[in-house]
Backbone as CSV, one residue per row, in Angstrom:
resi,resn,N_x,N_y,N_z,CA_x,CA_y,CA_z,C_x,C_y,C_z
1,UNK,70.530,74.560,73.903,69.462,75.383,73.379,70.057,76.740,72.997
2,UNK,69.783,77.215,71.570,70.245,78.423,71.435,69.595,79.709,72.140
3,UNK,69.983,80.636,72.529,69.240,82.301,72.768,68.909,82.508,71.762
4,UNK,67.365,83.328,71.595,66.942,83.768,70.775,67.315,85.038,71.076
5,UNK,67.543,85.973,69.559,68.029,87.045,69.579,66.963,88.411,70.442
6,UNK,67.555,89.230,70.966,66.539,90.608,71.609,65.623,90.993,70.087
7,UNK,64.674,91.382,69.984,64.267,92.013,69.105,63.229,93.449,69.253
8,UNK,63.297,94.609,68.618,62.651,95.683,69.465,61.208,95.939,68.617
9,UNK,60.732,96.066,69.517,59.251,96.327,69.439,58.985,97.828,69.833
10,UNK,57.494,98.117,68.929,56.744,99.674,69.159,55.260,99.193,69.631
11,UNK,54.649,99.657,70.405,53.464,99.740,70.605,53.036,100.563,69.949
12,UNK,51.629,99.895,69.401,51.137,101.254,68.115,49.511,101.386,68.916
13,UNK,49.422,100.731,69.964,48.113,101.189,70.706,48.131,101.960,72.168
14,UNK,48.705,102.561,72.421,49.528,103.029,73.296,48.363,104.674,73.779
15,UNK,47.374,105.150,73.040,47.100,106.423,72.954,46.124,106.533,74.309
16,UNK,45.245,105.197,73.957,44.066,105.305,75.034,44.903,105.613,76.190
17,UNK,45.876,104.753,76.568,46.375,104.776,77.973,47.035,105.912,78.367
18,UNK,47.770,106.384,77.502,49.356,107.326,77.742,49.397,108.430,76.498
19,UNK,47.986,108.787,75.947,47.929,110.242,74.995,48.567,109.880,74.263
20,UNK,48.581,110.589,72.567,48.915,110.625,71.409,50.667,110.562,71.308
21,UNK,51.182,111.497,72.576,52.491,111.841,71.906,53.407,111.082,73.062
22,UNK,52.894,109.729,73.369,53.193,108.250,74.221,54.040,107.818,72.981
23,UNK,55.423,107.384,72.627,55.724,106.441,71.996,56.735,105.759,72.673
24,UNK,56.064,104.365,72.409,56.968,103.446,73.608,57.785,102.050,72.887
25,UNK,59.204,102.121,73.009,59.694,101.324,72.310,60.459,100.352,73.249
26,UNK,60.687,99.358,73.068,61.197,98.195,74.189,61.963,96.689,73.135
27,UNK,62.563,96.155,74.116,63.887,95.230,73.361,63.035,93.983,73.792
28,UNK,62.871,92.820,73.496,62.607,91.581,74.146,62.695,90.620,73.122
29,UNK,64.144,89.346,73.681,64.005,88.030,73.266,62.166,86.615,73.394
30,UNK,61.641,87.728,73.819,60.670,86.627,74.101,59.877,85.987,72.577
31,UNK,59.394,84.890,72.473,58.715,84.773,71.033,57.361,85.154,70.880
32,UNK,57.154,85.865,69.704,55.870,86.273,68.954,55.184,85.576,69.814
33,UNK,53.929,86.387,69.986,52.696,85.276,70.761,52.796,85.273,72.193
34,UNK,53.980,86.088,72.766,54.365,86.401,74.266,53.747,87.265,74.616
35,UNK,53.060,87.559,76.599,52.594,88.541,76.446,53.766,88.936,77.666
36,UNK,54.540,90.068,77.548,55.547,90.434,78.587,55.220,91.968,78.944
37,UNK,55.994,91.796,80.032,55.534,92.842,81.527,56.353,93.872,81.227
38,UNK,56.342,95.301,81.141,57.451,96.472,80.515,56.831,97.406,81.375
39,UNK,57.295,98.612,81.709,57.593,99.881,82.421,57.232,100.955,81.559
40,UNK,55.978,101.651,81.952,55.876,102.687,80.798,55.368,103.877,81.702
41,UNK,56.100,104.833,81.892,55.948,106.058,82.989,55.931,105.941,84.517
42,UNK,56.607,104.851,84.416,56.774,103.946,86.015,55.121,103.079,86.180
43,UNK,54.772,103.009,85.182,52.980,101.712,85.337,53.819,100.652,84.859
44,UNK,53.609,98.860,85.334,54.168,98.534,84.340,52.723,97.734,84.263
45,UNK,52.690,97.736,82.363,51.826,97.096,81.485,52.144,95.924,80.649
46,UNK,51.344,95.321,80.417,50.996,93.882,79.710,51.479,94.208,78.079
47,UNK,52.501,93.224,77.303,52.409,93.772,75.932,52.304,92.138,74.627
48,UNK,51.043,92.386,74.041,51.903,91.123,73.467,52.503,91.538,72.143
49,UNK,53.803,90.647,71.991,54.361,90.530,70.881,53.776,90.043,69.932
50,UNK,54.210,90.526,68.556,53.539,90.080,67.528,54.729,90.349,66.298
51,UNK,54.453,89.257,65.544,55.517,88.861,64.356,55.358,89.928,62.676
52,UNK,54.334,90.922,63.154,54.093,91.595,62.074,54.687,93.163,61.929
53,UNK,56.063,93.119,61.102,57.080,94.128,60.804,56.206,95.483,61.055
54,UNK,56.832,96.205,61.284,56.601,97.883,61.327,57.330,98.892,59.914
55,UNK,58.253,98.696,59.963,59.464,99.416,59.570,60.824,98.297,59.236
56,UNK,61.450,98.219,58.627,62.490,97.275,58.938,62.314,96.479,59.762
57,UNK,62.963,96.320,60.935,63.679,95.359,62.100,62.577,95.506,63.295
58,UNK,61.889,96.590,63.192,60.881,97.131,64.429,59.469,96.222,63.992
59,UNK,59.579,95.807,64.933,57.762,94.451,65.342,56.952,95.400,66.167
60,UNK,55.813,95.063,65.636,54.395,95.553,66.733,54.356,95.089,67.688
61,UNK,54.123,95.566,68.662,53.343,95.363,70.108,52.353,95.990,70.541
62,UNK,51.650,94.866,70.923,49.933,95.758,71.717,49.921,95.738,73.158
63,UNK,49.613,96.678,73.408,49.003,96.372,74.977,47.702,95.766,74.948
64,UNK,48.193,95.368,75.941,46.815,94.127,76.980,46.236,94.838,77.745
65,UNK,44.855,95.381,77.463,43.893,96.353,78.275,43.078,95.558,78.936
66,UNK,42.998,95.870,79.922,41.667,94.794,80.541,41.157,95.440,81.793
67,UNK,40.106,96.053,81.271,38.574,97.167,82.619,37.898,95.834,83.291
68,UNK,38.349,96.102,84.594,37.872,95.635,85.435,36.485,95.709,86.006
């Protein structure tokens, strides 16, 4: 089975949680449609990947909000 390559991701919903001037960028081989566990001001939060470009090489990521 091959490794799939790291690929880096931006969260572009990031404000509610962690204010406007939050920008959080992170590396992960996982595939589009993943939702993976990351470290953001020592919280760690839910992110899913998603296959839709930013910029060049940089993919979106959302956080996974969920009020209890």
């Amino acid at each position: 089975m091959a490794d799939r390559p790291a690929r880096t991701y931006q969260v572009t919903n990031s404000t509610a949680l962690f204010g406007p001037r939050c920008r959080i960028f992170f590396r992960s081989s996982a595939p589009a449609g993943s939702v993976v566990l990351i470290n953001v001001n020592s919280s760690p939060v839910r992110a899913l990947l998603t296959d839709s470009p930013l910029n060049g090489d940089l993919l979106d990521a959302q956080l996974v909000i969920a009020y209890l």
